[in-house]
PDB file of the backbone (N, CA, C, O) and the ligand in Angstrom, with CONECT records:
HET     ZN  A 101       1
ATOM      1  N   UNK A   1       0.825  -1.198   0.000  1.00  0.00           N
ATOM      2  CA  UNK A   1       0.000   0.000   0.000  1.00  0.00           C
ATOM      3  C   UNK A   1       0.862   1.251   0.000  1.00  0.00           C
ATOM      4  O   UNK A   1       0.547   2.251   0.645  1.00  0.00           O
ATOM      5  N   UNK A   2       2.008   1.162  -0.775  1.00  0.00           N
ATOM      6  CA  UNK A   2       2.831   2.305  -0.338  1.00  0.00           C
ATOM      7  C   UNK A   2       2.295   3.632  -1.934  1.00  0.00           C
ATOM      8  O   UNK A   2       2.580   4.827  -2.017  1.00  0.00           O
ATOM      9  N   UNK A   3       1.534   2.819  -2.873  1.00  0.00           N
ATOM     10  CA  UNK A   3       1.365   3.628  -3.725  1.00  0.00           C
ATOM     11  C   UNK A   3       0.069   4.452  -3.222  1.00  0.00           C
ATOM     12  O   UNK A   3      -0.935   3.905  -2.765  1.00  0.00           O
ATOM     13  N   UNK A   4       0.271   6.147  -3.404  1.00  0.00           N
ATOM     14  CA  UNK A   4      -0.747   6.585  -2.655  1.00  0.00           C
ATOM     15  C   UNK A   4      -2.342   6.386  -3.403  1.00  0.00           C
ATOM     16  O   UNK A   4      -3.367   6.344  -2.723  1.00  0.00           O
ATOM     17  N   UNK A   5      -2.333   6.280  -4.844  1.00  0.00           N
ATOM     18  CA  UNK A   5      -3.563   5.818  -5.588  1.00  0.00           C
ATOM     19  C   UNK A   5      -4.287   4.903  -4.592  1.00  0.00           C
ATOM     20  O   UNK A   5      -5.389   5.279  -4.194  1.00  0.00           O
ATOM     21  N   UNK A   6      -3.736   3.624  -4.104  1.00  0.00           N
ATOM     22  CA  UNK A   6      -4.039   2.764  -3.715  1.00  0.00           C
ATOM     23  C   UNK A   6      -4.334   2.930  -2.431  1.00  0.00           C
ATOM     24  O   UNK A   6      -5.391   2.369  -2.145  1.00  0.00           O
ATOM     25  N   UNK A   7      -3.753   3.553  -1.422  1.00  0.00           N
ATOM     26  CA  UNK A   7      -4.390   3.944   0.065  1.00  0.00           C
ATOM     27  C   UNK A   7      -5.617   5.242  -0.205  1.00  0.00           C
ATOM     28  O   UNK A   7      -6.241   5.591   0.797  1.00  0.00           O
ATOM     29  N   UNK A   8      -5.871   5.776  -1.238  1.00  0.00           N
ATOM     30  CA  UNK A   8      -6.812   6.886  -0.899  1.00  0.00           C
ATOM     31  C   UNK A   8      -7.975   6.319  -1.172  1.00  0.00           C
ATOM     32  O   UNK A   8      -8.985   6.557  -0.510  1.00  0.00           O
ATOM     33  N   UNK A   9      -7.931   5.202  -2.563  1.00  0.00           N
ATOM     34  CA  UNK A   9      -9.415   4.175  -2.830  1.00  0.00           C
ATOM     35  C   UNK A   9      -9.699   3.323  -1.404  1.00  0.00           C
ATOM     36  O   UNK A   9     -10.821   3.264  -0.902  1.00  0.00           O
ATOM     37  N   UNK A  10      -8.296   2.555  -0.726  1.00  0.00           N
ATOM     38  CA  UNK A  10      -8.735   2.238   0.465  1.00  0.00           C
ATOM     39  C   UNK A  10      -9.241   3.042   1.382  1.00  0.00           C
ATOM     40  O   UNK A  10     -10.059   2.528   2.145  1.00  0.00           O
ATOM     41  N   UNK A  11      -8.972   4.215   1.530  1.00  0.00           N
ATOM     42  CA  UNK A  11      -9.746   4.940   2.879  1.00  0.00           C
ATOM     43  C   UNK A  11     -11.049   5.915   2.387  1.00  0.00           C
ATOM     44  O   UNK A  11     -11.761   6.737   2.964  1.00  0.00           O
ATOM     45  N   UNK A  12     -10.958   5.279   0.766  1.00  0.00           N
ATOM     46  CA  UNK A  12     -12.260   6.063   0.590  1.00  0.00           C
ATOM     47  C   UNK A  12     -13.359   4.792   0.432  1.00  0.00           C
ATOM     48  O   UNK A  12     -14.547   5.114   0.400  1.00  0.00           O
ATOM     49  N   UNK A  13     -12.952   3.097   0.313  1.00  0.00           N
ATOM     50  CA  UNK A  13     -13.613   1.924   0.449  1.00  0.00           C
ATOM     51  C   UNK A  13     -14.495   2.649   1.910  1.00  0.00           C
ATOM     52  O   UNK A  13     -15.701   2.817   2.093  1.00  0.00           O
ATOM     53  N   UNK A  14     -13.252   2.975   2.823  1.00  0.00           N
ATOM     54  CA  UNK A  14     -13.561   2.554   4.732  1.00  0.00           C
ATOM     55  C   UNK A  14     -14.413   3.610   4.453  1.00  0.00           C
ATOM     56  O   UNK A  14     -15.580   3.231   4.559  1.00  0.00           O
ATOM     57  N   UNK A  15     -14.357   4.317   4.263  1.00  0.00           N
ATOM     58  CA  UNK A  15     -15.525   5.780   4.318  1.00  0.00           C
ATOM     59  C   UNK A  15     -16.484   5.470   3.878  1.00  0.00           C
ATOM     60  O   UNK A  15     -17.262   5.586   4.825  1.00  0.00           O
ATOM     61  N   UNK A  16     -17.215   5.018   2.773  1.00  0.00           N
ATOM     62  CA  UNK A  16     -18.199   4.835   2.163  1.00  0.00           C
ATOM     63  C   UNK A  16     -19.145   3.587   2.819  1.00  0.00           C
ATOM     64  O   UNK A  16     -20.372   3.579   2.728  1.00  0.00           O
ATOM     65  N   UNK A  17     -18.330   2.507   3.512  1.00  0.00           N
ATOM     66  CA  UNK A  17     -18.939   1.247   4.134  1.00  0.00           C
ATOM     67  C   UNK A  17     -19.404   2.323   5.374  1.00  0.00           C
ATOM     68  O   UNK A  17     -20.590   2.507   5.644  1.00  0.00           O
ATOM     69  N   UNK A  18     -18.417   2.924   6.002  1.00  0.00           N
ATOM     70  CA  UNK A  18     -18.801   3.642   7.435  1.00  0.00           C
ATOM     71  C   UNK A  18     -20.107   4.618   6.830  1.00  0.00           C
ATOM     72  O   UNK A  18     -20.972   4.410   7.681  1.00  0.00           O
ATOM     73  N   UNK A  19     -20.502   5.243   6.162  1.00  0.00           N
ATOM     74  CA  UNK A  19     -21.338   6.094   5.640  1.00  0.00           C
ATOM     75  C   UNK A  19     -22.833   5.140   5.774  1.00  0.00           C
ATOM     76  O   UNK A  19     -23.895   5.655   6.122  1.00  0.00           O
ATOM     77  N   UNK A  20     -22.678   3.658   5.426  1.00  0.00           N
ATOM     78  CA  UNK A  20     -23.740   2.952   4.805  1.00  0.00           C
ATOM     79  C   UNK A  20     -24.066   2.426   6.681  1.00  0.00           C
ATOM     80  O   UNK A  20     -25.141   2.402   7.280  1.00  0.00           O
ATOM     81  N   UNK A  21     -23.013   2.156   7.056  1.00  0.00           N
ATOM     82  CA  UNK A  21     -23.636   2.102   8.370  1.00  0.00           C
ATOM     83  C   UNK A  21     -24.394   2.771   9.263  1.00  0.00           C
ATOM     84  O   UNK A  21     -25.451   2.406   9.777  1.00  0.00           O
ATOM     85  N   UNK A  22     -23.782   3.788   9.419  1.00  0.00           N
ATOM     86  CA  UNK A  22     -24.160   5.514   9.491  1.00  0.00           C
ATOM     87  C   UNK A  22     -26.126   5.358   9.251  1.00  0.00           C
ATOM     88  O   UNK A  22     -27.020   5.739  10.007  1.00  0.00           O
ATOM     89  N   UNK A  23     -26.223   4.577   7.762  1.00  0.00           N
ATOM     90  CA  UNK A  23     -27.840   4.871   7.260  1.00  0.00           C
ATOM     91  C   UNK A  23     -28.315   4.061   7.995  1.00  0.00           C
ATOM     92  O   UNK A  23     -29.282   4.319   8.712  1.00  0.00           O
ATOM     93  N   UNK A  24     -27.423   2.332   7.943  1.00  0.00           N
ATOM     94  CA  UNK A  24     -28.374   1.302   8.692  1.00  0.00           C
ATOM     95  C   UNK A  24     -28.794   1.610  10.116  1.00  0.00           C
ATOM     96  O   UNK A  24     -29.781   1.014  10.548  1.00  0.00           O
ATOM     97  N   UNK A  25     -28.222   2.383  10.813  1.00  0.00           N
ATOM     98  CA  UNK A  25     -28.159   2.861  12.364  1.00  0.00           C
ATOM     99  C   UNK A  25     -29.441   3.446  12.457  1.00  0.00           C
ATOM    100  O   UNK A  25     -30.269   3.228  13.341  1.00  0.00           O
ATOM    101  N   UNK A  26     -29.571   4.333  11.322  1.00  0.00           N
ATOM    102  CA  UNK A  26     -30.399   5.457  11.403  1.00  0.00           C
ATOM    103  C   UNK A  26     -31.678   4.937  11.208  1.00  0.00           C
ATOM    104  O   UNK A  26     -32.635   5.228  11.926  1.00  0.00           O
ATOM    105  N   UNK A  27     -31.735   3.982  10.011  1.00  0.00           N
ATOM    106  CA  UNK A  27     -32.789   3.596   9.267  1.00  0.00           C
ATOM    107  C   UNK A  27     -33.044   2.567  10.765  1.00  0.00           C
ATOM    108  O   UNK A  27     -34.019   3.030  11.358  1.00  0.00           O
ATOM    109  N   UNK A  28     -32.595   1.626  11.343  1.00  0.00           N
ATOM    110  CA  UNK A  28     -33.054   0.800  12.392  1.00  0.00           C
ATOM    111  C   UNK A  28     -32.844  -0.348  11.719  1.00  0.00           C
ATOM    112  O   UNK A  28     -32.952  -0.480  10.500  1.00  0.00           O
ATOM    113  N   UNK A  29     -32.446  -1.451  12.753  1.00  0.00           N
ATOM    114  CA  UNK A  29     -32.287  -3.006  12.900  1.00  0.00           C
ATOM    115  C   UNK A  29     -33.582  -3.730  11.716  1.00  0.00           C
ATOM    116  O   UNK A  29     -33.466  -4.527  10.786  1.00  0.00           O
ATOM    117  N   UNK A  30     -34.848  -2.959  12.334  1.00  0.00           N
ATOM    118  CA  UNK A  30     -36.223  -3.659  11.546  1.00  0.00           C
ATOM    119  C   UNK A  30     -36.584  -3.567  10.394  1.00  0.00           C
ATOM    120  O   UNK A  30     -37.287  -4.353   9.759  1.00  0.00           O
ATOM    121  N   UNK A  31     -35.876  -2.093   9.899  1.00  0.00           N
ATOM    122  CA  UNK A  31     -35.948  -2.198   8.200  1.00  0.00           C
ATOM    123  C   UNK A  31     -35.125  -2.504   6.982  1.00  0.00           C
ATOM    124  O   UNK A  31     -33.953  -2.133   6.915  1.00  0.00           O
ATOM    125  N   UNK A  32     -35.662  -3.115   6.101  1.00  0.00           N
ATOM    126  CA  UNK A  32     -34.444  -4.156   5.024  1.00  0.00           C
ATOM    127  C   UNK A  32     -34.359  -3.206   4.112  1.00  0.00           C
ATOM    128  O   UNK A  32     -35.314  -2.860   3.417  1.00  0.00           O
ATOM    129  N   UNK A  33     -33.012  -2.633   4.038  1.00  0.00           N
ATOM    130  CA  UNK A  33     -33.056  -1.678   2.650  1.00  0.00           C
ATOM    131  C   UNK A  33     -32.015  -2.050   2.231  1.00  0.00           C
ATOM    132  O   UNK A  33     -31.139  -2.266   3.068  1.00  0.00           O
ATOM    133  N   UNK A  34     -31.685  -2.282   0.698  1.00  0.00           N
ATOM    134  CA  UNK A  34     -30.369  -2.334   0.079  1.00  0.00           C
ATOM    135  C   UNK A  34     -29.759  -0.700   0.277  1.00  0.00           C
ATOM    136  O   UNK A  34     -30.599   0.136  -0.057  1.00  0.00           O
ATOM    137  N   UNK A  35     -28.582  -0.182   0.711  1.00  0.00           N
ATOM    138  CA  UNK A  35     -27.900   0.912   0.790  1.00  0.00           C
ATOM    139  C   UNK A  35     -26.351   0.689   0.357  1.00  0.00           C
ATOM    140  O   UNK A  35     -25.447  -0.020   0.800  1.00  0.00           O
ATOM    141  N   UNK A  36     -26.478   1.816  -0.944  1.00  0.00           N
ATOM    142  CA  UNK A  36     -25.060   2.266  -1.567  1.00  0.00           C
ATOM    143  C   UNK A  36     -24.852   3.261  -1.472  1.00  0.00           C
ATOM    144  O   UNK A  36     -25.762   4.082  -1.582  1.00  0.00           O
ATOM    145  N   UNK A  37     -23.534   3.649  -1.219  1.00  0.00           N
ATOM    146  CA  UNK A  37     -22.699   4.701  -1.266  1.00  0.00           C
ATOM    147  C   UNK A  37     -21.690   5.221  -2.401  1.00  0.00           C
ATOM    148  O   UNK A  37     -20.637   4.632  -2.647  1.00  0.00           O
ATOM    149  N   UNK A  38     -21.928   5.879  -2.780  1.00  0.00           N
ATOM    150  CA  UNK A  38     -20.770   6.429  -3.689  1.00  0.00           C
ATOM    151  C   UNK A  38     -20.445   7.820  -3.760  1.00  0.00           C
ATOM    152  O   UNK A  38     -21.329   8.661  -3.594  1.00  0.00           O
ATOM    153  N   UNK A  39     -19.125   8.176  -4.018  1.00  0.00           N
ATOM    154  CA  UNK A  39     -19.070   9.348  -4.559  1.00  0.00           C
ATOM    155  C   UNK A  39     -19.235  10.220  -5.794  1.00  0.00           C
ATOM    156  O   UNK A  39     -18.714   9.744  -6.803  1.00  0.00           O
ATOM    157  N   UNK A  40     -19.718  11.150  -5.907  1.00  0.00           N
ATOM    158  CA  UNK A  40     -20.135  11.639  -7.013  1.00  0.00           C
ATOM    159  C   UNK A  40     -19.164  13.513  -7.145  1.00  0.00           C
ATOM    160  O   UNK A  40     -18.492  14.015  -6.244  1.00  0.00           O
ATOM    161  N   UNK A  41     -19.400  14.036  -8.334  1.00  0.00           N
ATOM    162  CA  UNK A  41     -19.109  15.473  -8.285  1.00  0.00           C
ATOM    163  C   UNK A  41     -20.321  15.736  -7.970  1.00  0.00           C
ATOM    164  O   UNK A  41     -21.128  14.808  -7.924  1.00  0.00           O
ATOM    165  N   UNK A  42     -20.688  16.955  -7.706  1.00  0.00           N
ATOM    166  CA  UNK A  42     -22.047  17.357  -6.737  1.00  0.00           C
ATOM    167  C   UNK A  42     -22.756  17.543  -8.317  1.00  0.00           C
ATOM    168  O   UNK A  42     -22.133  17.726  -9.362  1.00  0.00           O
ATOM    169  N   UNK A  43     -24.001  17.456  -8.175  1.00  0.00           N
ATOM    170  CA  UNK A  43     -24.544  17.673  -9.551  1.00  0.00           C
ATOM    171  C   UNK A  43     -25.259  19.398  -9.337  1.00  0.00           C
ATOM    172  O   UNK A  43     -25.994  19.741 -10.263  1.00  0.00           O
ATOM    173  N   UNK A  44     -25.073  20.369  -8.257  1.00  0.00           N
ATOM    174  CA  UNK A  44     -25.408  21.327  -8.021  1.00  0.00           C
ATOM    175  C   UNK A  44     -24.417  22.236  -8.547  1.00  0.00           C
ATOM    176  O   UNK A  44     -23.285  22.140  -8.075  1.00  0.00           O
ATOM    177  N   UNK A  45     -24.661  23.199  -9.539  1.00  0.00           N
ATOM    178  CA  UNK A  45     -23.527  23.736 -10.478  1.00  0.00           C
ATOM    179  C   UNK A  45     -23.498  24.629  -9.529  1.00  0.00           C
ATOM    180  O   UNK A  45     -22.443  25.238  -9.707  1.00  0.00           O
ATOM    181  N   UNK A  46     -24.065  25.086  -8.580  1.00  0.00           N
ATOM    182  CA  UNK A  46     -23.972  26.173  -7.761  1.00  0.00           C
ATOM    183  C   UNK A  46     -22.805  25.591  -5.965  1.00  0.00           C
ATOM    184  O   UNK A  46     -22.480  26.326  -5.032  1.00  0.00           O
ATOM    185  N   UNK A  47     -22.480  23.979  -6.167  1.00  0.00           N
ATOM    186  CA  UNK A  47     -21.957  23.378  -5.584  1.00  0.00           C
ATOM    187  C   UNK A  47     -20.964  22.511  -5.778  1.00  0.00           C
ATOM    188  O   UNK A  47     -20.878  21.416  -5.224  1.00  0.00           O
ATOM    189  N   UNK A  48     -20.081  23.035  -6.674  1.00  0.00           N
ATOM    190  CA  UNK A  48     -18.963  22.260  -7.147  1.00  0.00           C
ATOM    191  C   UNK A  48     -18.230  21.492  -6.171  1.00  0.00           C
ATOM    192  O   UNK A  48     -18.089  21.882  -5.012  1.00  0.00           O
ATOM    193  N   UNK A  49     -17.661  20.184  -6.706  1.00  0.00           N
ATOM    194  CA  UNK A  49     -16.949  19.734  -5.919  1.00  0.00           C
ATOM    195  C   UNK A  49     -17.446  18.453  -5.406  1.00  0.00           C
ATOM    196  O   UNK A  49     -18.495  18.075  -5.928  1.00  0.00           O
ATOM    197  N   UNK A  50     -16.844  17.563  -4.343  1.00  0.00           N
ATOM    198  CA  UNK A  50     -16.856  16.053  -4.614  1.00  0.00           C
ATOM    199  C   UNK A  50     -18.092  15.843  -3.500  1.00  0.00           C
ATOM    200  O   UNK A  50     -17.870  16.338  -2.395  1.00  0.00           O
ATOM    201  N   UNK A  51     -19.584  15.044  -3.718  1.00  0.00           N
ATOM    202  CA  UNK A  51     -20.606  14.822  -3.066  1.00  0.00           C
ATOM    203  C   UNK A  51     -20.200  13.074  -2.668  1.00  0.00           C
ATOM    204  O   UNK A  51     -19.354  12.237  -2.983  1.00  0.00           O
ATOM    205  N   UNK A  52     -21.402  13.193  -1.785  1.00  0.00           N
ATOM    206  CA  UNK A  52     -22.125  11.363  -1.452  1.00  0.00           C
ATOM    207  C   UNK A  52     -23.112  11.539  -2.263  1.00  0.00           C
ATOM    208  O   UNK A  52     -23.593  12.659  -2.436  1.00  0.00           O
ATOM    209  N   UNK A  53     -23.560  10.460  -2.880  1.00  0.00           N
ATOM    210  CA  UNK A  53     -24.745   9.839  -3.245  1.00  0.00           C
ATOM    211  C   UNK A  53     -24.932   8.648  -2.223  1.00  0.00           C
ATOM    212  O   UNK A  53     -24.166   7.690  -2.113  1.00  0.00           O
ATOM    213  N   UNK A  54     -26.152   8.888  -1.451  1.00  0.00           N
ATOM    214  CA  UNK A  54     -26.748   7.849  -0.824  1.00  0.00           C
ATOM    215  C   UNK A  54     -28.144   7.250  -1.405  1.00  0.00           C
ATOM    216  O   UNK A  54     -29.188   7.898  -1.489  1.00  0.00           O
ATOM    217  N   UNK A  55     -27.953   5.752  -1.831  1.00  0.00           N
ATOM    218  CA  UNK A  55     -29.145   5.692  -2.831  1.00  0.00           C
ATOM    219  C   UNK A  55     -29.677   4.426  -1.775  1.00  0.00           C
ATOM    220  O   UNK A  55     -28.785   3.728  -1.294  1.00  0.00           O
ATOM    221  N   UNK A  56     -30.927   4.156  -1.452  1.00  0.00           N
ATOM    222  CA  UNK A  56     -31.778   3.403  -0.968  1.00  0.00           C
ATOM    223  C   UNK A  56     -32.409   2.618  -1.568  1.00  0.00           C
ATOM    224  O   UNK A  56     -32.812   3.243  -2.549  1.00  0.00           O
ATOM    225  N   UNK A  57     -32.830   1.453  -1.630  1.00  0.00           N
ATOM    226  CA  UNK A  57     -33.867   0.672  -2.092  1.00  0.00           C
ATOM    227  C   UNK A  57     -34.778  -0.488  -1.364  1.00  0.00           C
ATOM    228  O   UNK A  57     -34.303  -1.584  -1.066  1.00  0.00           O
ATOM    229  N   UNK A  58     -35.941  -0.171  -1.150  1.00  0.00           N
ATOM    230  CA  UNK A  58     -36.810  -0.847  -0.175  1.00  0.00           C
ATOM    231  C   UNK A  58     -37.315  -2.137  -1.016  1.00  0.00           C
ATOM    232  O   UNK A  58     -37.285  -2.359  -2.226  1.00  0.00           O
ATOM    233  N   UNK A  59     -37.964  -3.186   0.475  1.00  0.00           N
ATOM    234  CA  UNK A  59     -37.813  -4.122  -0.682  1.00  0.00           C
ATOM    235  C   UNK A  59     -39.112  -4.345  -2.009  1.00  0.00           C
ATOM    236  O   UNK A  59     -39.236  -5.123  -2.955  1.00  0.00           O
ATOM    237  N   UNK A  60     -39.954  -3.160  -1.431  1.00  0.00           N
ATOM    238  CA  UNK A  60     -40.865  -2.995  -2.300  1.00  0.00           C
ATOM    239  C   UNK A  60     -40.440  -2.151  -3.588  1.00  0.00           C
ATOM    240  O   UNK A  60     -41.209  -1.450  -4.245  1.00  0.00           O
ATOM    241  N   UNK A  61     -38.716  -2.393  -3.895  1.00  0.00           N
ATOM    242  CA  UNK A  61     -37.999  -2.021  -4.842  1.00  0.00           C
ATOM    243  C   UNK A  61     -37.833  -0.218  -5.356  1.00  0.00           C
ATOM    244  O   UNK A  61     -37.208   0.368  -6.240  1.00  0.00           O
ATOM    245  N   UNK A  62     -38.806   0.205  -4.208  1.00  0.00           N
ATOM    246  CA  UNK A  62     -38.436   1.678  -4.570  1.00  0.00           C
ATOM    247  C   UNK A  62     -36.999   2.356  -3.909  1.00  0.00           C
ATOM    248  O   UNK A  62     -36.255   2.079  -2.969  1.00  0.00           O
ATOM    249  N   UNK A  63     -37.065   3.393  -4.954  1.00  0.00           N
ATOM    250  CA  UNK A  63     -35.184   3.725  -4.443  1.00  0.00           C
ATOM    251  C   UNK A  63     -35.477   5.078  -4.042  1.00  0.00           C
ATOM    252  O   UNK A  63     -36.154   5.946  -4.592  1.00  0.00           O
ATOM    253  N   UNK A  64     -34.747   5.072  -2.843  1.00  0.00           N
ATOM    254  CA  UNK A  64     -34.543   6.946  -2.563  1.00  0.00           C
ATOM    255  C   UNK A  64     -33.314   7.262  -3.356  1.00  0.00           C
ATOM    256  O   UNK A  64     -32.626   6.445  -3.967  1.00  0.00           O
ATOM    257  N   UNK A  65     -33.101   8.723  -3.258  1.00  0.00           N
ATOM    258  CA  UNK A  65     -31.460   9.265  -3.611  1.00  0.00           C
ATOM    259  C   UNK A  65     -31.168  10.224  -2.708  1.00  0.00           C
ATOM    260  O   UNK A  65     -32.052  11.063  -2.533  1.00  0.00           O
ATOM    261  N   UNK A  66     -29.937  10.356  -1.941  1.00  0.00           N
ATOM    262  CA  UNK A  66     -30.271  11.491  -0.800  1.00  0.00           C
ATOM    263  C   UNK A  66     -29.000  12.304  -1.606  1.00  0.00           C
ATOM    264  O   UNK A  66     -28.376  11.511  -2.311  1.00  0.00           O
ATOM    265  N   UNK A  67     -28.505  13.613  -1.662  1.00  0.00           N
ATOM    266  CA  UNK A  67     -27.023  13.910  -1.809  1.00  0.00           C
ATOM    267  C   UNK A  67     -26.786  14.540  -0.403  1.00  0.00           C
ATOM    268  O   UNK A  67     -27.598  15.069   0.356  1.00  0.00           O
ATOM    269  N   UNK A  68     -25.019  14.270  -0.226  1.00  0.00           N
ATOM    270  CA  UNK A  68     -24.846  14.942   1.236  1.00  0.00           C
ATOM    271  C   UNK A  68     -23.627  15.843   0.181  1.00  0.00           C
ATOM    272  O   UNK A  68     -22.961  15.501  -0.796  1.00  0.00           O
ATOM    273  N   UNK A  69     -23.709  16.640   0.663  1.00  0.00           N
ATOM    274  CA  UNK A  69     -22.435  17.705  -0.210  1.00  0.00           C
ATOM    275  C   UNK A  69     -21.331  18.273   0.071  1.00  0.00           C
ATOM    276  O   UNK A  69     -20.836  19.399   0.024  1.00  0.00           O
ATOM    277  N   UNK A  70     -20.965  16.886   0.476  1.00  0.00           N
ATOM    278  CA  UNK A  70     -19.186  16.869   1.284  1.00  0.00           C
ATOM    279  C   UNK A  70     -18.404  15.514   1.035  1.00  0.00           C
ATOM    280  O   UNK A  70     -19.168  14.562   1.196  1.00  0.00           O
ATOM    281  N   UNK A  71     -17.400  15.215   0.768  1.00  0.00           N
ATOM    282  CA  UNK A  71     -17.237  13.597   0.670  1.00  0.00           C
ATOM    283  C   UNK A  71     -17.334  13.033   1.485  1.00  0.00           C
ATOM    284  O   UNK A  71     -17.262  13.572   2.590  1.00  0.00           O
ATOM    285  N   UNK A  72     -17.571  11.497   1.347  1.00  0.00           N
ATOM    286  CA  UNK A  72     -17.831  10.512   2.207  1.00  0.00           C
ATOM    287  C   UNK A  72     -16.867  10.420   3.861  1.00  0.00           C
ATOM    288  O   UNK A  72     -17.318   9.982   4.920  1.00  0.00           O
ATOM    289  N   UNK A  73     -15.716  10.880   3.663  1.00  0.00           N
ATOM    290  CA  UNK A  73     -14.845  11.124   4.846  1.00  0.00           C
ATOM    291  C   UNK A  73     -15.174  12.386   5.641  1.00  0.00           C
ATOM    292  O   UNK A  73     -14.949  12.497   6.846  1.00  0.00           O
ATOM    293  N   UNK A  74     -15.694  13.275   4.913  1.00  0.00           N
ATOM    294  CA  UNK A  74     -16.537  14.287   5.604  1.00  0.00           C
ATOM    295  C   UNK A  74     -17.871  13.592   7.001  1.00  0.00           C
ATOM    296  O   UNK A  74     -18.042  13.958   8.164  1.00  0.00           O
ATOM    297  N   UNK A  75     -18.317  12.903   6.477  1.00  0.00           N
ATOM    298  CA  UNK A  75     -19.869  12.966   6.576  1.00  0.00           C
ATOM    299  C   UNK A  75     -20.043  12.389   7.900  1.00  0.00           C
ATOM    300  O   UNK A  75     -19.612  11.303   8.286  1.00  0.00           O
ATOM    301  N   UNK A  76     -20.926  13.492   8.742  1.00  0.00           N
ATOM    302  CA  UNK A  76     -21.408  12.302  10.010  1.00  0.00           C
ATOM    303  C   UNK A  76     -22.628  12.267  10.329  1.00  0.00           C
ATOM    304  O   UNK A  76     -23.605  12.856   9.867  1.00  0.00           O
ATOM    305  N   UNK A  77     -22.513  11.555  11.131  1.00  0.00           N
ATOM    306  CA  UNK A  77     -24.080  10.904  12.061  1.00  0.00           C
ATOM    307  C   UNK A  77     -25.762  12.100  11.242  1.00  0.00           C
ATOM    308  O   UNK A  77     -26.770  11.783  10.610  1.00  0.00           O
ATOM    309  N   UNK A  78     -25.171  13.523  11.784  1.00  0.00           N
ATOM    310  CA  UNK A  78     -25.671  14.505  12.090  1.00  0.00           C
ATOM    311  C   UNK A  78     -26.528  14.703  10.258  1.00  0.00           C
ATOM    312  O   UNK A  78     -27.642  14.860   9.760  1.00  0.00           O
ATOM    313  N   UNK A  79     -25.313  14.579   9.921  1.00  0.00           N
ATOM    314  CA  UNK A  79     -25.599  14.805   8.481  1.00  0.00           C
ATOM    315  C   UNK A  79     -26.666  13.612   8.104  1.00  0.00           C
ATOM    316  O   UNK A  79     -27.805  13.925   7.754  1.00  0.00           O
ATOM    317  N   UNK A  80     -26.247  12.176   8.188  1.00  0.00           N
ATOM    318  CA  UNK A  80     -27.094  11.113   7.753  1.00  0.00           C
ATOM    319  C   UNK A  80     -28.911  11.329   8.431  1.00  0.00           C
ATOM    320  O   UNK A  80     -29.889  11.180   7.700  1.00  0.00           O
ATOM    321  N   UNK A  81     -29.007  11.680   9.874  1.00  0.00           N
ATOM    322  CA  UNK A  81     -29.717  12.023  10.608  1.00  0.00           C
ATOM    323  C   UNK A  81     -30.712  13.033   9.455  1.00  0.00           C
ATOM    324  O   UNK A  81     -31.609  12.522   8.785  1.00  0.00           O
ATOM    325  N   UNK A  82     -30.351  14.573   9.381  1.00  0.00           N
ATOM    326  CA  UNK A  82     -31.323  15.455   8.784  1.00  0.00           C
ATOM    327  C   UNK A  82     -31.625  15.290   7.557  1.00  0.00           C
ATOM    328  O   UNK A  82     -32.241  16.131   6.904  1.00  0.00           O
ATOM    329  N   UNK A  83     -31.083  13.805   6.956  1.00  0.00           N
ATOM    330  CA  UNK A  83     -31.786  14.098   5.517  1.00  0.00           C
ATOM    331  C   UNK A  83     -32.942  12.927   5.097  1.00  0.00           C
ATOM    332  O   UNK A  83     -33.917  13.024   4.353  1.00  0.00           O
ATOM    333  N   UNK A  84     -32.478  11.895   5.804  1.00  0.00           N
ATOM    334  CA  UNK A  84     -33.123  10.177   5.932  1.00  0.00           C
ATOM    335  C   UNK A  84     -34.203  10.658   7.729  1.00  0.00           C
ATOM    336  O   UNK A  84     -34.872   9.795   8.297  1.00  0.00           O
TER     337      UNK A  84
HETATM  338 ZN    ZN A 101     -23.208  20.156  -3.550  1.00  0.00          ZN2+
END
């Protein structure tokens, strides 16, 4: 891991799993949702710069999309909290 390409995808892997936990916490033990994380450029031209996409899917197959507008190593509790 000494190439830095390779430690920043790893600590941006750990960020994005920690993010999805972050939802399952929030969302509760009792509800089954598929939850992905990724990063995105913000799609707000008035908000340049690197976002989360938090996308949901219940199992009645509907999908939320939340954006948080900071990267995934940014993001906490507080944030997952006011938007889900
Ligand atoms: Zn933004």
């Amino acid at each position: 891991m000494s190439d830095p390409g390779a430690l920043r995808t790893a600590r941006d892997l750990w960020h994005r799993q920690r993010v999805k936990r972050l939802v399952r916490d929030r969302l509760g033990r009792g509800t089954a949702h598929l939850v992905s994380v990724r990063g995105i450029e913000c799609p707000d031209p008035d908000c340049p710069g690197p976002a989360t996409e938090i996308r949901l899917v219940n199992l009645a197959l509907v999908e939320s999309r939340f954006v948080i507008h900071k990267p995934a190593e940014k993001v906490t509790a507080a944030d997952v909290s006011a938007l889900i």
